[in-house]
C-alpha positions as CSV (number, residue, x, y, z in Angstrom):
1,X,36.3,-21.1,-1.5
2,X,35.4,-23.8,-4.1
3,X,33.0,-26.7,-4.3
4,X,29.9,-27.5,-1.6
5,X,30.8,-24.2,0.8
6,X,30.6,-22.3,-2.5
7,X,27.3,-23.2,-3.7
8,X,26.0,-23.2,-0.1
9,X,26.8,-19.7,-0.2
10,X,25.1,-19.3,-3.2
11,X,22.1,-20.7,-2.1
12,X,22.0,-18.8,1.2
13,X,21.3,-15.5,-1.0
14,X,18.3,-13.5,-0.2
15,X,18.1,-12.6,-3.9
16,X,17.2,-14.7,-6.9
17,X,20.6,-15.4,-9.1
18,X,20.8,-16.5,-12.7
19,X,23.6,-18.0,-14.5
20,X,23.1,-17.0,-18.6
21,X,25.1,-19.0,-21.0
22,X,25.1,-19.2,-24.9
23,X,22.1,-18.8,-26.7
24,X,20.5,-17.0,-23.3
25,X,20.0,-20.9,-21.9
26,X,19.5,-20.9,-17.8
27,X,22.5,-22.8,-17.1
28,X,21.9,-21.9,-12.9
29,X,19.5,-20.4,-10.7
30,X,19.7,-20.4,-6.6
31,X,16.6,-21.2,-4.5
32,X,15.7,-17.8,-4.5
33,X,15.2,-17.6,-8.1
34,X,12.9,-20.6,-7.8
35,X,10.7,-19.2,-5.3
36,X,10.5,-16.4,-7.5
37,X,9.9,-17.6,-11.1
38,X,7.8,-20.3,-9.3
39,X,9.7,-23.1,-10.5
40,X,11.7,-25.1,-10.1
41,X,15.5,-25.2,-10.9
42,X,15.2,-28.6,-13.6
43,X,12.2,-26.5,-15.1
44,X,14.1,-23.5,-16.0
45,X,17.5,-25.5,-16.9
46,X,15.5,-26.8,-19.9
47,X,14.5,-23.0,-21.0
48,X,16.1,-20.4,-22.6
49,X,15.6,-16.7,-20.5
50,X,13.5,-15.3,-23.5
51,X,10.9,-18.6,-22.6
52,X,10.5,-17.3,-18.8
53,X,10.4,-13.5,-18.9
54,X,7.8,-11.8,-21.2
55,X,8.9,-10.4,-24.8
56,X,10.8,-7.9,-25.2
57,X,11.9,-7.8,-21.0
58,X,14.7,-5.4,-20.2
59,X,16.4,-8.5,-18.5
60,X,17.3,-10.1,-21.9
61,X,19.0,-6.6,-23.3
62,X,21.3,-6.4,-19.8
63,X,22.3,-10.0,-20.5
64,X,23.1,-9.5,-24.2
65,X,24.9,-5.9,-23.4
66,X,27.2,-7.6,-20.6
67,X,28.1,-10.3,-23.2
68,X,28.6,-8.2,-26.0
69,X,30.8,-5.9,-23.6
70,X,32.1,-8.0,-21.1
71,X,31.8,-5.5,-18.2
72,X,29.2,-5.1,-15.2
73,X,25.9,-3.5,-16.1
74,X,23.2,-2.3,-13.4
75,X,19.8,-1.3,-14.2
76,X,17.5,-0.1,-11.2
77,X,13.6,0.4,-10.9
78,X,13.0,-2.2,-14.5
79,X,9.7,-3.7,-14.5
80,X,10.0,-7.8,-14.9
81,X,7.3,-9.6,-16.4
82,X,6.4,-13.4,-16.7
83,X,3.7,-15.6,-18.0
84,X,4.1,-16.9,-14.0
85,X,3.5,-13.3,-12.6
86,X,0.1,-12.4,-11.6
87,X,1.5,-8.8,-12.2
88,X,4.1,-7.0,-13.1
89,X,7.3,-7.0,-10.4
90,X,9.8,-3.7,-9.7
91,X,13.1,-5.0,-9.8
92,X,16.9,-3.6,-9.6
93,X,19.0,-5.7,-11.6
94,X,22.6,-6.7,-11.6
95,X,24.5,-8.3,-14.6
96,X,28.4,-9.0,-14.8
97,X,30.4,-11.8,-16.9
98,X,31.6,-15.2,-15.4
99,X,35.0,-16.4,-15.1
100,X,34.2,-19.7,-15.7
101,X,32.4,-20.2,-19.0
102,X,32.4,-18.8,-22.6
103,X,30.2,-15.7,-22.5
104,X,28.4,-16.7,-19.3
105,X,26.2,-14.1,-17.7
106,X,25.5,-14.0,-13.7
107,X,22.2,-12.1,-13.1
108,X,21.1,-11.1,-9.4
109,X,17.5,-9.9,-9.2
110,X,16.5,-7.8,-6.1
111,X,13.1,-6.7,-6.0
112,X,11.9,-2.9,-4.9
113,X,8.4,-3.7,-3.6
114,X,8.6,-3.3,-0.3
115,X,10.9,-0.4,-0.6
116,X,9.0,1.4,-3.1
117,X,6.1,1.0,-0.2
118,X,8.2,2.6,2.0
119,X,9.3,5.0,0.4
120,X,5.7,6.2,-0.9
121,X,3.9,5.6,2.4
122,X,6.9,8.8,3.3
123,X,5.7,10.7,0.8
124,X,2.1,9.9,1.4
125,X,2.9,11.7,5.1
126,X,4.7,14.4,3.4
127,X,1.1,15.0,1.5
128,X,-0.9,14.8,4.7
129,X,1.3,17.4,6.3
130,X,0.9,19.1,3.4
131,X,-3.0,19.5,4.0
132,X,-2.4,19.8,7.7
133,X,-1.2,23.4,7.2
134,X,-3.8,24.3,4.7
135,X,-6.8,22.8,6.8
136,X,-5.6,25.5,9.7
137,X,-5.3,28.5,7.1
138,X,-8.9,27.2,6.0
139,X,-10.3,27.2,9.1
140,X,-9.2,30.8,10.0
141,X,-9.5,32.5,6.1
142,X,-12.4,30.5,4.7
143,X,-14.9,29.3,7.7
144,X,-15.2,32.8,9.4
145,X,-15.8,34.8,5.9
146,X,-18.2,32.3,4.9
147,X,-20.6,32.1,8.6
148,X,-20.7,35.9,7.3
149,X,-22.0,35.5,3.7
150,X,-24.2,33.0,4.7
151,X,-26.0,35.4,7.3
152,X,-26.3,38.0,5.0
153,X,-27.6,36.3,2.9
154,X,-30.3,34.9,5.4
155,X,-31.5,38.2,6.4
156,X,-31.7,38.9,2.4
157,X,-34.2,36.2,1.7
158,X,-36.3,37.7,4.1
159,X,-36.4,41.2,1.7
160,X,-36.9,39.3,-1.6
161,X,-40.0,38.1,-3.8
162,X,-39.4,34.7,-4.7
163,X,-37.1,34.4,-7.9
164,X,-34.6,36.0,-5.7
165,X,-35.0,33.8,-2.6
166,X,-33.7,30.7,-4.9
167,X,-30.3,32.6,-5.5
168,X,-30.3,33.6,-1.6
169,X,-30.9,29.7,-0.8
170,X,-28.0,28.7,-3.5
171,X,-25.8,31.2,-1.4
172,X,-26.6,29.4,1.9
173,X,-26.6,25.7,0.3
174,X,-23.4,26.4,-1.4
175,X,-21.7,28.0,1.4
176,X,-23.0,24.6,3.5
177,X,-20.8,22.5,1.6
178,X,-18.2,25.0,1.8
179,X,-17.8,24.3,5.3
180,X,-18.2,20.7,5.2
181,X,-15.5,20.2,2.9
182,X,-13.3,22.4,5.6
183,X,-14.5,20.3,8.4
184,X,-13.2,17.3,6.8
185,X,-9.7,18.8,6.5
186,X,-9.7,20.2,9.5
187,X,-9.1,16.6,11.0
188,X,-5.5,16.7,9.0
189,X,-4.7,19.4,11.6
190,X,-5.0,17.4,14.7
191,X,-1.6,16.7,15.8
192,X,-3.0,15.6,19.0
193,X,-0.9,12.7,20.0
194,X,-2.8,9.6,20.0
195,X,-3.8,7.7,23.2
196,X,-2.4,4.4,22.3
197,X,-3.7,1.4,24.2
198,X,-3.1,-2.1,22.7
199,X,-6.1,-2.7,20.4
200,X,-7.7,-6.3,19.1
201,X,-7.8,-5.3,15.8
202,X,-10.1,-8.7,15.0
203,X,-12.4,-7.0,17.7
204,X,-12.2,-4.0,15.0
205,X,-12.9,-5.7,12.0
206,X,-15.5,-7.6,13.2
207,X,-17.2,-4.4,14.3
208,X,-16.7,-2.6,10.9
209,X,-17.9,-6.0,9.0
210,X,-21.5,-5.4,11.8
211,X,-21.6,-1.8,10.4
212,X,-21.3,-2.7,6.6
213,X,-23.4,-6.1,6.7
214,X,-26.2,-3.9,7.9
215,X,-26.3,-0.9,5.9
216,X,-23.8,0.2,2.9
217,X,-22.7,-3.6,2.1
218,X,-25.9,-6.1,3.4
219,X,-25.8,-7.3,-0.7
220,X,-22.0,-8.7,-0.6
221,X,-20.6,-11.5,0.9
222,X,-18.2,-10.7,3.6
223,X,-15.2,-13.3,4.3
224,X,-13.2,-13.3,7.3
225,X,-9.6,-14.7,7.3
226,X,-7.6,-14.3,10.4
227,X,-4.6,-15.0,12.0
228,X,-6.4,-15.9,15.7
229,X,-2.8,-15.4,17.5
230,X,-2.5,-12.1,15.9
231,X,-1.1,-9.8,18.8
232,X,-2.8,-6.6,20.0
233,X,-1.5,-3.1,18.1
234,X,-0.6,-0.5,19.6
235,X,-3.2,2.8,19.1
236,X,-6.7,3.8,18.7
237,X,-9.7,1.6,18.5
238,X,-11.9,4.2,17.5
239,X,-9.4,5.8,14.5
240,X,-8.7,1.8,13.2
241,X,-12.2,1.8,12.9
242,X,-12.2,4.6,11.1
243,X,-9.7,3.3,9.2
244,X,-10.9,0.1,8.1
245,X,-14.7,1.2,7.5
246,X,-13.1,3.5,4.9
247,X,-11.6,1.2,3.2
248,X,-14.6,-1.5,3.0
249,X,-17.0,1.7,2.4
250,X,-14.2,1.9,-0.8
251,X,-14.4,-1.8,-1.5
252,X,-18.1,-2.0,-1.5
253,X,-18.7,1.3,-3.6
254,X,-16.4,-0.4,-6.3
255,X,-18.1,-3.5,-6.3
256,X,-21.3,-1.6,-6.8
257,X,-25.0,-2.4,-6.4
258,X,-25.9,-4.3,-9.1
259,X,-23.3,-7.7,-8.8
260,X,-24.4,-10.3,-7.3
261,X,-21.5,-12.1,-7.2
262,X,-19.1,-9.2,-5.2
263,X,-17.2,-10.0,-1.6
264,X,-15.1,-8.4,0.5
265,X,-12.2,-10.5,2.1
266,X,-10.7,-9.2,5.6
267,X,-7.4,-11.1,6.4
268,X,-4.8,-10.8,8.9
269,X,-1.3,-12.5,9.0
270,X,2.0,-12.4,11.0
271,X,4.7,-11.3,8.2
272,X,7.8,-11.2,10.3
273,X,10.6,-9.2,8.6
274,X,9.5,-5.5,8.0
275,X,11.5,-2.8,9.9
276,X,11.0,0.7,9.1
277,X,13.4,3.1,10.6
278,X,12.3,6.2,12.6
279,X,13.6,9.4,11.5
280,X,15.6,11.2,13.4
281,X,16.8,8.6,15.4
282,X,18.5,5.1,15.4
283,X,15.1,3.2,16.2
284,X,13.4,0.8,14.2
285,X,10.1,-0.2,14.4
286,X,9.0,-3.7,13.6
287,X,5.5,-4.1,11.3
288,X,5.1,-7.8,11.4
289,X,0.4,-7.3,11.8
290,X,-0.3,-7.4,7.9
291,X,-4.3,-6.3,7.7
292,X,-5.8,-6.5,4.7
293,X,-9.1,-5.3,3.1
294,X,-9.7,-7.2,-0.5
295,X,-12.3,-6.9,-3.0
296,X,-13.2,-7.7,-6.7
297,X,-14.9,-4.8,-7.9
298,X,-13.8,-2.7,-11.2
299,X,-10.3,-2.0,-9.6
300,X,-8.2,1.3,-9.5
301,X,-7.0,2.7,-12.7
302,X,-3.2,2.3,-13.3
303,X,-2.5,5.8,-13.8
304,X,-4.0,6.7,-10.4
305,X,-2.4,3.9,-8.3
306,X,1.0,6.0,-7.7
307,X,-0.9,8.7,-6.1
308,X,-3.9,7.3,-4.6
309,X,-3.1,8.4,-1.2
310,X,-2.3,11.5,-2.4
311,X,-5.0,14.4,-1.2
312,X,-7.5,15.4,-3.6
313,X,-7.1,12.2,-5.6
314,X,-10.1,10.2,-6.3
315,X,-11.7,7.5,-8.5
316,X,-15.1,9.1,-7.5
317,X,-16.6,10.8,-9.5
318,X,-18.4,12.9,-6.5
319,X,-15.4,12.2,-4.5
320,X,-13.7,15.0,-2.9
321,X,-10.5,13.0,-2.5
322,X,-10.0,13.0,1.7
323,X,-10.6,9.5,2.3
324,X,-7.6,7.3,1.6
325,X,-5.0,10.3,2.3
326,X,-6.8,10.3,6.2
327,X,-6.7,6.6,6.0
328,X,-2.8,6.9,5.3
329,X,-2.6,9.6,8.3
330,X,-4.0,7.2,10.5
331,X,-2.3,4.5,10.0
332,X,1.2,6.6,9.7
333,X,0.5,8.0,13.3
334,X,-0.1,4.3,14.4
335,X,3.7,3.9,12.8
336,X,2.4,1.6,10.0
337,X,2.2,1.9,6.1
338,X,-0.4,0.8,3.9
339,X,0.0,0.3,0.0
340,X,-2.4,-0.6,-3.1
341,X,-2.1,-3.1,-5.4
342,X,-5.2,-3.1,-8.0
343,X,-6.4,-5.0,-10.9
344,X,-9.8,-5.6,-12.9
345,X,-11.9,-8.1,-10.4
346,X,-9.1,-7.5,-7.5
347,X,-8.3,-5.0,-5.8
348,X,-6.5,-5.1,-2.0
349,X,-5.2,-2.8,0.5
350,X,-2.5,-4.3,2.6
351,X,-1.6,-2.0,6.1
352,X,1.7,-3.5,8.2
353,X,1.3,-2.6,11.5
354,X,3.1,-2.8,14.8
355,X,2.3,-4.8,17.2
356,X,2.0,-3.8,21.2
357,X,4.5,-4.3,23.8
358,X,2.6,-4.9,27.0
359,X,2.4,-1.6,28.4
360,X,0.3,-0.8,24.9
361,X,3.5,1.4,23.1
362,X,5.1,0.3,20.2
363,X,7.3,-2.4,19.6
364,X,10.8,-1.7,18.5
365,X,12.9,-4.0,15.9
366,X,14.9,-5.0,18.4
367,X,12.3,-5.9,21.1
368,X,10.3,-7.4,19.0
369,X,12.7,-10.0,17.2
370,X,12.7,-12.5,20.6
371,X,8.7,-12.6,20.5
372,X,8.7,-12.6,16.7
373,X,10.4,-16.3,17.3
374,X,7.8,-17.5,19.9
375,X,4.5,-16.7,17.8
């Protein structure tokens, strides 16, 4: 197959693909790679490769071992940057030598974002599971041994002049928080399954934007940009606002008291496309609902980002680490996945969702692809 059908084929690639020649020049790149160097193909055809990615970019070694060598290299999981990136991108890359042309280089680019969501959101569930177990052991081993101490130590301060009845007080304060701190994990250990009805999550947000505009967030501005044909999900009303206030509770603590110029952005968009499988079986579940929570306070640091979701991890520095792994509870027992993605001044938390079939359960892949085409 030569000529137009060729180069149709080409073009029809999901993936961006390069060609390298001499002197690293960008002698070809699909549609794909446009879209994702953001420009266009007669912009980068008057570049060299070390012009468009930053210095010292892993892409340019591949390309110079393949022409050195002449055989295929792959390199997976290599972080790509570009003066047209607003961040860095995780990318698996594939490099082997052309036929056609004097040390030509063909470069496919296939990016891991999406599946590096995945396969976190998996391990954030792992995590919650993790404190699932521990909550019950808690409960049992910690709460009943506690209600003791704290008795005895009531009937104490009755007994004892008062230097003594501050360290009996401490004992009972301290014992308090004890059991708060055991309450809040007990919710990991509700494997109760949840009473899904389909749910207008706009109807959700604009409840949680109510709560926030009147207490914890009245000095930020609070934007709204939806998706009005947005179908219902399938779940709770009651845990997505839980959900959701969390997360502008977050956005609003990070923004802090003293700016004047912080705001919150709450967006929702069809992103047709996702399919996660279900383990265990041959399903897959369609999240096309992308809700997202945005905000430009101080942003997450980069060495917390991986783990963020994790229990017991926390940018507070009274935090006790709870909040975003029961967020990513939630919103894995509605059968979605959220992720992070964080910088100074911005700072967004993007949840996919399923959407409702219209007895309220959730949507296959399969069922969902005809009414993915009609919205």
């Amino acid at each position: 197959m030569k000529g137009p059908a060729c180069e149709a084929l080409v073009e029809a690639l999901p993936h961006p693909l390069l060609v390298i020649g001499k002197g690293l020049a960008i002698d070809y790149v699909n549609t794909a790679a446009e879209d994702f160097f953001q420009m266009s193909a007669s912009v980068l055809s008057r570049h060299s490769l070390p012009d468009v990615v930053a210095f010292g970019c892993p892409l340019i070694a591949l390309v110079e071992q393949v022409q050195r060598n002449g055989t295929t290299v792959n390199e997976y999981g290599v972080e790509l940057s570009s003066f047209r990136f607003e961040s860095t991108k995780l990318v698996d890359l594939y490099g082997g030598p052309v036929a056609v042309g004097d040390g030509a280089v063909m470069v496919m680019i296939q990016q891991r974002s999406m599946a590096q969501m995945i396969e976190r959101q998996l391990t954030h569930r792992g995590a919650a599971r993790s404190v699932s177990g521990l909550a019950a052991v808690l409960a049992h081993e910690i709460k009943n041994p506690l209600s003791g101490i704290r008795g005895a130590a009531q009937l104490l301060e009755g007994e004892c002049d008062e230097s003594d009845r501050t360290l009996t007080q401490l004992i009972c304060s301290e014992s308090d928080r004890i059991c708060k701190l055991v309450d809040r994990m007990e919710i990991f250990g509700d494997e109760r399954p949840l009473q899904r009805e389909p749910v207008n999550i706009h109807d959700v947000l604009d409840h949680v934007k109510q709560v926030a505009s009147t207490g914890f967030a009245s000095h930020i501005k609070i934007v709204e940009n939806y998706d009005p044909s947005l179908p219902p999900v399938p779940g709770s009303r009651d845990k997505l606002v839980q959900v959701f206030l969390n997360l502008v509770k977050n956005a609003a603590e990070a923004i802090g008291d003293s700016r004047k110029d912080g705001q919150i952005t709450l967006s929702t968009a069809f992103r047709p496309g996702v399919r996660l499988s279900v383990p265990g079986s041959q399903a897959r579940v369609s999240l096309p609902l992308e809700i997202a929570v945005e905000d430009n306070g101080s942003g997450v640091p980069a060495d917390l980002i991986q783990h963020l979701f994790d229990p017991f991890v926390s940018t507070k520095p009274s935090g006790t680490g709870l909040g975003l792994a029961l967020v990513a509870k939630i919103i894995g027992d509605h059968g979605g996945i959220i992720e992070c993605d964080s910088r100074p001044r911005y700072t967004v938390f993007r949840a996919l969702m399923p959407m409702a079939s219209r007895d309220g359960t959730t949507r296959t892949a399969e069922t969902a692809e005809q009414d993915e085409a009609h919205i």
